[in-house]
N, CA, C and O of each residue as an XYZ file, in Angstrom:
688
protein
N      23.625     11.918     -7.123
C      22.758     10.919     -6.524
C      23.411      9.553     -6.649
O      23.955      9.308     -7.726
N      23.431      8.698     -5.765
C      23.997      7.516     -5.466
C      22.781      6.494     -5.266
O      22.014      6.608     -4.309
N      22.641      5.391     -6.323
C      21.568      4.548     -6.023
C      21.955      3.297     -4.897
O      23.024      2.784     -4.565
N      20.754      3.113     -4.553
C      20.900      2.315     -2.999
C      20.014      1.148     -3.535
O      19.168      1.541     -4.337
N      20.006      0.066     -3.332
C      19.143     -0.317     -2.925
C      18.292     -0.579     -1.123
O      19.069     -0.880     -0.217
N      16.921     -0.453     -0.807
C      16.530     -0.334      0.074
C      15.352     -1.487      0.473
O      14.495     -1.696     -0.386
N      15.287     -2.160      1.609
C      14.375     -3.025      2.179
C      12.985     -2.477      2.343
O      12.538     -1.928      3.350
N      12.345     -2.716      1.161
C      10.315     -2.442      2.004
C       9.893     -3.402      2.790
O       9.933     -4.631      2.729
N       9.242     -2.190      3.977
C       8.895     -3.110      5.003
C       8.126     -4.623      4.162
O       8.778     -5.665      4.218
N       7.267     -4.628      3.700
C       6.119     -5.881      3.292
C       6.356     -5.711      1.864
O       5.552     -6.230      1.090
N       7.363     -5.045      1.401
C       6.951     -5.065     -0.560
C       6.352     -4.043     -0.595
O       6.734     -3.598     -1.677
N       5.663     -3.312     -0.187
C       5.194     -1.916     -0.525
C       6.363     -0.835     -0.824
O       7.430     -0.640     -0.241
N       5.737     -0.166     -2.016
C       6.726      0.852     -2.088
C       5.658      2.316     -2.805
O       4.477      1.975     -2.748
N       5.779      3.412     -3.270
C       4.964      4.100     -3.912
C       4.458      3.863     -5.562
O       3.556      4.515     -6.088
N       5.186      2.870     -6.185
C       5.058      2.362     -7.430
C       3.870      0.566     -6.999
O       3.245     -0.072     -7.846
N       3.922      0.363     -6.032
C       3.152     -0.791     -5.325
C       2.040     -0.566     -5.650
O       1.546      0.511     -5.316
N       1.003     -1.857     -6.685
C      -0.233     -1.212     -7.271
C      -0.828     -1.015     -6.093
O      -0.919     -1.915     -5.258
N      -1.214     -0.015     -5.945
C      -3.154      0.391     -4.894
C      -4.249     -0.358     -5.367
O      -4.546     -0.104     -6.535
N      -4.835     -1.082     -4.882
C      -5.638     -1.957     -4.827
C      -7.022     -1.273     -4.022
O      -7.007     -1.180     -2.794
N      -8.110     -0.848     -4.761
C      -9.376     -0.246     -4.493
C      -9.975     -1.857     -4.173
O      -9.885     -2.894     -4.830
N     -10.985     -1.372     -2.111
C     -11.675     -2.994     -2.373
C     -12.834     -2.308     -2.416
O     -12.915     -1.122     -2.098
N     -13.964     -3.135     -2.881
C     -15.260     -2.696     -3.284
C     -15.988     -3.592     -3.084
O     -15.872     -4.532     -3.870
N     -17.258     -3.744     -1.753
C     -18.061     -4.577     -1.264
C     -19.118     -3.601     -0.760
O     -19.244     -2.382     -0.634
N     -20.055     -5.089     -0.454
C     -21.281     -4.161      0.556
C     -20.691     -3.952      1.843
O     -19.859     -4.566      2.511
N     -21.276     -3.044      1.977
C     -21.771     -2.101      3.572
C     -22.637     -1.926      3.942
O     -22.726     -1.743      5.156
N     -23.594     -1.889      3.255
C     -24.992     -1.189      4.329
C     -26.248     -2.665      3.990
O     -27.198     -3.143      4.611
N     -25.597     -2.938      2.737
C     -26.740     -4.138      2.474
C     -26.480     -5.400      3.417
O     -25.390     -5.895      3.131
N     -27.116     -6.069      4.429
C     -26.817     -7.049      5.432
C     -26.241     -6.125      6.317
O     -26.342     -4.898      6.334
N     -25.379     -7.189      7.336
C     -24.611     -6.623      8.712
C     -23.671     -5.903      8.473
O     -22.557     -6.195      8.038
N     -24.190     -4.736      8.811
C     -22.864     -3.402      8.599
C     -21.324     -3.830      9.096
O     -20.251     -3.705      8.506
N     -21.665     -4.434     10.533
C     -20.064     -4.767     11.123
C     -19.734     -6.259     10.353
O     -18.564     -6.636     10.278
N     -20.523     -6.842      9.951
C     -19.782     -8.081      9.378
C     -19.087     -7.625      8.259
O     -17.885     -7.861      8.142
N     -20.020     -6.692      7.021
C     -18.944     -6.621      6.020
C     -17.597     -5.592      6.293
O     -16.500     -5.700      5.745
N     -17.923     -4.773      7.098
C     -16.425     -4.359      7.443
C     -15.875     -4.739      7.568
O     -14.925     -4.564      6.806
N     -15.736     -5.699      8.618
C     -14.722     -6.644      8.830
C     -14.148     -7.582      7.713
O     -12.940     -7.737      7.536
N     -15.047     -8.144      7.036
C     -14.455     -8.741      5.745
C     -13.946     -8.208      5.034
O     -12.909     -8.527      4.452
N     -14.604     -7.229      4.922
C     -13.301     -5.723      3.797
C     -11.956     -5.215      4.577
O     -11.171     -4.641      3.823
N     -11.564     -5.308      5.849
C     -10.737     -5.088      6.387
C      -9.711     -6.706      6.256
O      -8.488     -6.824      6.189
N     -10.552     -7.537      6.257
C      -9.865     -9.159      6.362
C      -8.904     -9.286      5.124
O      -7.864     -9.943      5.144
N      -9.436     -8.487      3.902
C      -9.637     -8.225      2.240
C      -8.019     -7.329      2.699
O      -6.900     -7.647      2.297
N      -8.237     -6.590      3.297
C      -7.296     -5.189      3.477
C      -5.982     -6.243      3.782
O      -5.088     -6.427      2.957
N      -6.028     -6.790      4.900
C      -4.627     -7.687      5.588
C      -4.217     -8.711      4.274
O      -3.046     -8.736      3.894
N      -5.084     -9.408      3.721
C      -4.924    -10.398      3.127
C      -4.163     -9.623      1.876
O      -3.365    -10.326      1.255
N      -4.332     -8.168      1.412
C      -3.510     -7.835      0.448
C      -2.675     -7.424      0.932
O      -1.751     -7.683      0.161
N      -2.182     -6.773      1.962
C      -1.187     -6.382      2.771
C       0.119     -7.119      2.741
O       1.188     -6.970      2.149
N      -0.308     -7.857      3.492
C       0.171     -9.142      3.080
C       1.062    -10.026      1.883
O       2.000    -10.808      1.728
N       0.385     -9.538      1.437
C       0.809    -10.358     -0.144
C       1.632     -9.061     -0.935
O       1.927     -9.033     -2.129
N       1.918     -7.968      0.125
C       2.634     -6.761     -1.010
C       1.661     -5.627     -1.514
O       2.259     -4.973     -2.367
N       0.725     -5.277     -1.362
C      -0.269     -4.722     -2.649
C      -0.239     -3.347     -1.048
O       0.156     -3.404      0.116
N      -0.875     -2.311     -1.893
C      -1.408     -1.451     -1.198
C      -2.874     -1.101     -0.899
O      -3.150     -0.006     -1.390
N      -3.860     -1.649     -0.281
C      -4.849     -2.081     -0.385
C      -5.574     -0.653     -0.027
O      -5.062      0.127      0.776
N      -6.725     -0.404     -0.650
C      -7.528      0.872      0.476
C      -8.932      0.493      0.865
O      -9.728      0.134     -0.003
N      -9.219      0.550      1.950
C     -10.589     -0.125      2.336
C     -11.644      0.670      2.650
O     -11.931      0.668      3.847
N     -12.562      1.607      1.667
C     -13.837      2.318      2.162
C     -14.530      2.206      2.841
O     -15.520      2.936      2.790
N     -14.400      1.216      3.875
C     -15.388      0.819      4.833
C     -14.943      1.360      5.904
O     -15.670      1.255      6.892
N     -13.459      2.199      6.072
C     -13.062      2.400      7.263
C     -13.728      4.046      7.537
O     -13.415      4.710      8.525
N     -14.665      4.519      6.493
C     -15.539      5.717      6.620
C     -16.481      5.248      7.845
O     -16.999      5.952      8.712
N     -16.547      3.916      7.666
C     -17.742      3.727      9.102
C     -17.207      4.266     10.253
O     -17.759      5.085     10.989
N     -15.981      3.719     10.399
C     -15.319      3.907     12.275
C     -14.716      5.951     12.145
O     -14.161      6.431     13.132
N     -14.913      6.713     11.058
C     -14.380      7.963     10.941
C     -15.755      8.670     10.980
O     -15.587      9.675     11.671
N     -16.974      8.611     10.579
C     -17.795      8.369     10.588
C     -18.941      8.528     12.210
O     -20.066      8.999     12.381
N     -18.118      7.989     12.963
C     -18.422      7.789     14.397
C     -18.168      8.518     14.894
O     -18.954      9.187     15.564
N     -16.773      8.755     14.782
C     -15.812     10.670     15.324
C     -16.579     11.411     15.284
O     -17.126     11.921     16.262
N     -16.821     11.670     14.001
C     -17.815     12.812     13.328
C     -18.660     12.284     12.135
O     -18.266     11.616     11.179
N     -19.865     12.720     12.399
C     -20.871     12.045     11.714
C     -21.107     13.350     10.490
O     -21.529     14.497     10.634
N     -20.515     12.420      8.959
C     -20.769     13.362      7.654
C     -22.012     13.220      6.697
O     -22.587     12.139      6.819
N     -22.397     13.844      6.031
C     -24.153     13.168      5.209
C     -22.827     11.712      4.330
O     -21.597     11.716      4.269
N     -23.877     10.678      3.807
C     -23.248      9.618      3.657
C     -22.479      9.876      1.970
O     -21.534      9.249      1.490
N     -23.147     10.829      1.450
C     -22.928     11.772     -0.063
C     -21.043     11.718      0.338
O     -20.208     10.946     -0.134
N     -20.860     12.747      1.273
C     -19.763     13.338      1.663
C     -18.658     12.211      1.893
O     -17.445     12.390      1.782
N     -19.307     10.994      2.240
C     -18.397      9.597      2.478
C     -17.730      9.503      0.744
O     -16.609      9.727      0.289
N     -19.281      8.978     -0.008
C     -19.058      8.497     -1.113
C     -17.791      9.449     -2.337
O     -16.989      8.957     -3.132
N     -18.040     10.695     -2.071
C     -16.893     11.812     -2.952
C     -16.054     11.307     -2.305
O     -15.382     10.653     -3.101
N     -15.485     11.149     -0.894
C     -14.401     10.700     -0.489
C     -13.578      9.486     -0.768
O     -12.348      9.476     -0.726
N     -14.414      8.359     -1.085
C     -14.314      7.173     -1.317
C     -13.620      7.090     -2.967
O     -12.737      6.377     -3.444
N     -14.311      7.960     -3.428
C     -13.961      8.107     -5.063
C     -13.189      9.249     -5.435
O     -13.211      9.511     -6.638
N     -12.661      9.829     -4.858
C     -11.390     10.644     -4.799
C     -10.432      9.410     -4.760
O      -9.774      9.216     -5.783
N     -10.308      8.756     -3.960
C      -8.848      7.387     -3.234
C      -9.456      6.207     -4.452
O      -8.671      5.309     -4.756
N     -11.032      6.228     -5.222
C     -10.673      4.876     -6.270
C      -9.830      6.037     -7.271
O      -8.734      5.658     -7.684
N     -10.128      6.931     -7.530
C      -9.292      7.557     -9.020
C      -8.000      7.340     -9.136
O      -7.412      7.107    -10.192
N      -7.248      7.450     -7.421
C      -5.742      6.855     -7.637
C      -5.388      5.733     -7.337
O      -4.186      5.639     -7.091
N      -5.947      4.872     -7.263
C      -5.833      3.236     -7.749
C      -5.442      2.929     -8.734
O      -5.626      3.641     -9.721
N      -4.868      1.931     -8.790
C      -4.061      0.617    -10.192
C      -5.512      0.070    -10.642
O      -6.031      0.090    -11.757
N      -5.976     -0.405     -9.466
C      -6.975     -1.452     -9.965
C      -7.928     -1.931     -8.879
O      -7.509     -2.003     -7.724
N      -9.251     -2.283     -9.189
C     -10.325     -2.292     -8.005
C     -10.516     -3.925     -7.796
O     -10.231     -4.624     -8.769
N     -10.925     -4.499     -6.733
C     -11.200     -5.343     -6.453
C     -12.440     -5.691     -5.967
O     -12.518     -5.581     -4.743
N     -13.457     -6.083     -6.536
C     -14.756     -6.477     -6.146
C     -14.890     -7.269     -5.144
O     -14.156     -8.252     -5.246
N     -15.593     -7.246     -4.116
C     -15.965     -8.365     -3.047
C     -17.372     -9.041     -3.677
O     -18.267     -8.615     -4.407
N     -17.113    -10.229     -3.055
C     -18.690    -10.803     -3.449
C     -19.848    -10.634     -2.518
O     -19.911    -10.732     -1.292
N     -21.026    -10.265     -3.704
C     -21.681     -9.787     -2.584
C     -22.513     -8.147     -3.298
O     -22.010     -7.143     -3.801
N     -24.024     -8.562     -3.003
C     -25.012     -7.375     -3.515
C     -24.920     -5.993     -2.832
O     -25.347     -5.788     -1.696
N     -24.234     -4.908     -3.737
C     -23.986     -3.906     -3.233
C     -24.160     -2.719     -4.234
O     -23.239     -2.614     -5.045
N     -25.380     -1.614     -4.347
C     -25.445     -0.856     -5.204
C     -24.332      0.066     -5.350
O     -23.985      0.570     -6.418
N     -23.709      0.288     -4.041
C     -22.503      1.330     -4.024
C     -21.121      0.752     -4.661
O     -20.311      1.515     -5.189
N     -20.912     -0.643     -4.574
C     -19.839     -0.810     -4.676
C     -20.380     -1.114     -6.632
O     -19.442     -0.608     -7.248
N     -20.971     -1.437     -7.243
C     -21.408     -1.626     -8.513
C     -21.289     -0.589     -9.077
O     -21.155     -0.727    -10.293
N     -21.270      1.144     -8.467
C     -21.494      1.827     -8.947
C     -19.893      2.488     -8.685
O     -19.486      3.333     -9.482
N     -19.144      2.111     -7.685
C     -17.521      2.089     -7.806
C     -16.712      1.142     -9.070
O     -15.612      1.383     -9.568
N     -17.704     -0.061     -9.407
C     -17.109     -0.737    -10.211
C     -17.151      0.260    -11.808
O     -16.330      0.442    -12.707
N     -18.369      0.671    -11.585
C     -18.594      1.439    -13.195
C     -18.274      2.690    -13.373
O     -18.526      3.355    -14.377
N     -17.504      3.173    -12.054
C     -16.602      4.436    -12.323
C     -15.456      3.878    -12.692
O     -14.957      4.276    -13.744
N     -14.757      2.804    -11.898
C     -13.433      2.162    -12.366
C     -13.349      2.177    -13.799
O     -12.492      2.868    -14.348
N     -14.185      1.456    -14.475
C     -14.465      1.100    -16.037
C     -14.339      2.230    -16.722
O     -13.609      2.295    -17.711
N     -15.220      3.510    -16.156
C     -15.202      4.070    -16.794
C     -13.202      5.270    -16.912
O     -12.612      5.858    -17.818
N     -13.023      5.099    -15.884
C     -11.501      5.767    -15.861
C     -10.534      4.802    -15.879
O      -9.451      4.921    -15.305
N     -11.038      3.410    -16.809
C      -9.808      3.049    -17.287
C      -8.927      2.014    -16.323
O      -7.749      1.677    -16.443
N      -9.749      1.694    -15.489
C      -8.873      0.982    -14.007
C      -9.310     -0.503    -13.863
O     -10.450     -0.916    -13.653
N      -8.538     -0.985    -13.969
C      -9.589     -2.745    -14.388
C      -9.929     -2.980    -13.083
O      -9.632     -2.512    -11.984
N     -10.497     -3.669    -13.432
C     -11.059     -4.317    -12.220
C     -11.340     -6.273    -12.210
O     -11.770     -6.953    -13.142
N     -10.987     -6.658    -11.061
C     -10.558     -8.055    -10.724
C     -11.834     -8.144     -9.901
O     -12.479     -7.161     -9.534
N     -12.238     -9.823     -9.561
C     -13.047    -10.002     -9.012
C     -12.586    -11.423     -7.636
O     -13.295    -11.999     -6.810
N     -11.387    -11.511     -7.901
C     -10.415    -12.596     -7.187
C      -9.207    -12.206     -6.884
O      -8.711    -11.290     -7.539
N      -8.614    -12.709     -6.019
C      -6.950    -12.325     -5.703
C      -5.702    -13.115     -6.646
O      -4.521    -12.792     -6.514
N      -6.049    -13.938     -7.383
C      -5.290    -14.618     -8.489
C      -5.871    -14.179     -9.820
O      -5.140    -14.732    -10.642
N      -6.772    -13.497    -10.466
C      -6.813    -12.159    -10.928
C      -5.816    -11.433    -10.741
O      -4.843    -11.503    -11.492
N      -5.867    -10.622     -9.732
C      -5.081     -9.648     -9.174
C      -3.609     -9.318     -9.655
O      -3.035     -8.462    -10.327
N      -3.229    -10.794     -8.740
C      -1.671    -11.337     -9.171
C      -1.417    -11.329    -10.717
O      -0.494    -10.760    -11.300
N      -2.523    -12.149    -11.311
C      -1.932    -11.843    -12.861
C      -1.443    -10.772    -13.686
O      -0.496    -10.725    -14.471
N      -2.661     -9.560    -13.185
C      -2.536     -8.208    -13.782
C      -1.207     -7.770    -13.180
O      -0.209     -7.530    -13.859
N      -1.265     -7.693    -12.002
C       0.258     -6.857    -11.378
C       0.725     -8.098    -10.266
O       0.067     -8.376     -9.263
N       2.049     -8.800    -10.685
C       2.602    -10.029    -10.122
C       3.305     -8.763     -8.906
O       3.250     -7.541     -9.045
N       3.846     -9.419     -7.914
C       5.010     -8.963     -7.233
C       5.693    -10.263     -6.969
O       5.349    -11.445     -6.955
N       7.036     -9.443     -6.721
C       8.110    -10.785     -6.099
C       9.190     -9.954     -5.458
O       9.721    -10.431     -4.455
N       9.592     -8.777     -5.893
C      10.479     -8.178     -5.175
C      10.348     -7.418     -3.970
O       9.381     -6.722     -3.660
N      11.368     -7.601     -3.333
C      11.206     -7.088     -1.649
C      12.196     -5.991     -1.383
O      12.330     -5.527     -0.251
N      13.088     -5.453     -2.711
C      13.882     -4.419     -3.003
C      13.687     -3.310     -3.725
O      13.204     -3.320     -4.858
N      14.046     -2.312     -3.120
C      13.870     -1.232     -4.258
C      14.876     -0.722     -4.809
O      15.842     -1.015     -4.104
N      15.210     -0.094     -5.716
C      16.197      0.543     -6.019
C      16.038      1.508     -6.307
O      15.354      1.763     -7.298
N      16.824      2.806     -5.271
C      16.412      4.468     -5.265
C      17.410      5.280     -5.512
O      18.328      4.539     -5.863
N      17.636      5.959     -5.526
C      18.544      7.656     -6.106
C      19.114      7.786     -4.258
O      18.401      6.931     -3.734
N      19.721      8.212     -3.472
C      20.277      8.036     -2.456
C      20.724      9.803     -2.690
O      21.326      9.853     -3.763
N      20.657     10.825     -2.238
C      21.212     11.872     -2.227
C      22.795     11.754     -1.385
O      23.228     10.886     -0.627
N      23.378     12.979     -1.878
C      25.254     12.687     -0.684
C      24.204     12.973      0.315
O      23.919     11.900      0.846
N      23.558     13.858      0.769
C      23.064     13.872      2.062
C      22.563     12.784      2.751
O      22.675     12.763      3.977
N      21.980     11.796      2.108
C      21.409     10.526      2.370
C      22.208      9.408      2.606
O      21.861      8.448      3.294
N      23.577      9.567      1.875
C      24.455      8.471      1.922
C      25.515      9.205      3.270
O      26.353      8.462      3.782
N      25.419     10.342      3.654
C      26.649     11.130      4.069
C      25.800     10.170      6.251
O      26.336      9.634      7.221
N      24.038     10.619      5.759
C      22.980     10.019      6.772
C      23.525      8.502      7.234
O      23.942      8.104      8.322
N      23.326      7.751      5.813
C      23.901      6.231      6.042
C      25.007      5.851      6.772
O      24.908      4.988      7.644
N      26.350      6.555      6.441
C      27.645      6.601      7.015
C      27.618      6.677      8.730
O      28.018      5.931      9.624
N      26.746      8.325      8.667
C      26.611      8.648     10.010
C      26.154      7.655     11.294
O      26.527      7.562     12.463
N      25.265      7.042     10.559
C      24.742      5.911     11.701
C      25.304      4.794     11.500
O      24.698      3.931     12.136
N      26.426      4.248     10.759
C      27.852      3.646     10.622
C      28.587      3.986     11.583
O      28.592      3.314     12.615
N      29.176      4.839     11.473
C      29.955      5.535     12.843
C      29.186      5.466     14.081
O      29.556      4.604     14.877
N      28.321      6.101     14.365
C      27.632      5.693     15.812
C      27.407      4.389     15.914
O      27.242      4.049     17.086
N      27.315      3.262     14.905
C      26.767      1.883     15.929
C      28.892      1.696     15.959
O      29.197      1.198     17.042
N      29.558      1.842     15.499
C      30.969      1.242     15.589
C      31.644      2.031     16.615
O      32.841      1.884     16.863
N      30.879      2.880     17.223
C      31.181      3.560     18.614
C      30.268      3.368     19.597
O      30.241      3.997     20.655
N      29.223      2.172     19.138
C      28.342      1.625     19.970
C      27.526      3.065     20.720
O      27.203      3.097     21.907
N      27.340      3.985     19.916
C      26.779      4.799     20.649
C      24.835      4.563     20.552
O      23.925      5.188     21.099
N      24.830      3.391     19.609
C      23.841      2.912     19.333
C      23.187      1.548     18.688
O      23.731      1.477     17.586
N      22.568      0.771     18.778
C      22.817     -0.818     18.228
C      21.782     -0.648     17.206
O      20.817      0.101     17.360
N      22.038     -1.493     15.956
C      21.134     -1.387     15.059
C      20.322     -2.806     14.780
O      20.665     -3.870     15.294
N      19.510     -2.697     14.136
C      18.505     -3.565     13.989
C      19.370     -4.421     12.259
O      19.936     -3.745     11.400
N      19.211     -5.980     12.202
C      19.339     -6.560     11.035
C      19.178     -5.872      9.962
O      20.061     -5.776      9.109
N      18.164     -5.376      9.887
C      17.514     -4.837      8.517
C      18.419     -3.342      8.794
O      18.637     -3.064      7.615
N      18.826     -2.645      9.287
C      18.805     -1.363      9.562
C      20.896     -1.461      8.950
O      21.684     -0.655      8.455
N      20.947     -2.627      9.300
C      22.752     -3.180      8.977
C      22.962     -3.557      7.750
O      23.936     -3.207      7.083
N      21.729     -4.566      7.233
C      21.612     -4.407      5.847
C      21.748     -3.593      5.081
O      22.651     -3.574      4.245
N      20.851     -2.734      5.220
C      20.477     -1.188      4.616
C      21.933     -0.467      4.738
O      22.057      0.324      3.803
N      22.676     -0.478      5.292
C      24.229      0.152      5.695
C      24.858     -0.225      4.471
O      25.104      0.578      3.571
N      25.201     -1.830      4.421
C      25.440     -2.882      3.941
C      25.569     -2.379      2.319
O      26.495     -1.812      1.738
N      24.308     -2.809      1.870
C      24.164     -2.722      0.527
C      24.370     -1.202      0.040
O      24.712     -0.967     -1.119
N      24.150     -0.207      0.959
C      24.316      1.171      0.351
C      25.999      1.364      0.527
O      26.276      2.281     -0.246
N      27.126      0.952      1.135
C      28.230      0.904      1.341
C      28.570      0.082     -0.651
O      29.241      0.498     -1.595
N      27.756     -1.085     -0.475
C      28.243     -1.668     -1.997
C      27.910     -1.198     -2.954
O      28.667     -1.544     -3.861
N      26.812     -0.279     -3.423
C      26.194      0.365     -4.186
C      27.166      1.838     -4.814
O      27.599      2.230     -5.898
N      27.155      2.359     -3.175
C      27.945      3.272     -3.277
C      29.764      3.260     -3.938
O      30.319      4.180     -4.538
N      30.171      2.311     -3.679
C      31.212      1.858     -4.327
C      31.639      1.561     -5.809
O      32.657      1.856     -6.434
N      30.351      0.780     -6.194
C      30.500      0.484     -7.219
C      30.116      1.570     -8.004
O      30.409      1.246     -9.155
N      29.353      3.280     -8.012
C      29.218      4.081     -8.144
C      30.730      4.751     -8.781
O      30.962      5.077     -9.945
N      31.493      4.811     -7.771
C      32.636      5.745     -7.495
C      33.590      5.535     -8.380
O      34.627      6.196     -8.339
């Protein structure tokens, strides 16, 4: 195995905390708080985090209509593999009762996005991975095709060439 480093699209990677959001839904305007929990969703996106937004059971929901029980197991299957939950503000028996499962399995929970940051900072926009020969033999390959122009590559995609060419070297 040959380590690479590699470009995440936004900072996400599978070690990227998951970020559970937890607001009302049904208490007030159903489509307003979705949308704010989705606003919640971009705004961590954004910033790197892997956000998951239970509210998007509403628009799945519509497809096919499940008893609302069948939402909630679903919802709390995806908080158990979370880093950490994020409270929205705002009176919500369901999401209070996501907060006190969090607690109870150990998953803190924040009530702000500078919170958040404190518990789990990000800054890096690199990863550094294990590269199989097959993977590096992959890298090469699409080396050779753009230098036979049999194909043009994207900045990031030359990068990625780039640094796995230096990686790989300094390996050898």
């Amino acid at each position: 195995m040959f380590p690479v480093i590699i470009e995440r699209m936004n900072g996400q990677s599978a070690s990227t905390p998951k970020v559970y959001i937890a607001g009302p839904y049904t208490n007030g305007d159903v489509d307003k708080n979705v949308l704010l929990a989705l606003q919640k969703w971009h705004e961590l996106w954004d910033l790197g985090y892997v956000p998951y937004v239970p509210h998007t059971c509403h628009f799945m929901d519509q497809v096919k209509s499940l008893p609302y029980n069948d939402w909630i197991q679903y919802d709390l299957i995806w908080l158990e593999t979370c880093d950490v939950l994020l409270r929205m503000p705002g009176f919500s028996k369901g999401a209070d009762g996501e907060v006190e499962l969090a607690e109870k399995l150990g998953i803190p929970v924040v009530h702000n996005i500078k919170k958040l940051q404190s518990l789990y900072p990000l800054n890096s926009t690199e990863l550094e991975v294990e590269l199989s020969p097959v993977g590096l033999a992959t890298l090469r390959e699409l080396q050779r095709k753009k230098e036979e122009r049999e194909f043009t590559l994207s900045d990031s995609q030359e990068g990625l060439i780039q640094k796995a060419k230096r990686r790989s070297k300094e390996m050898l």
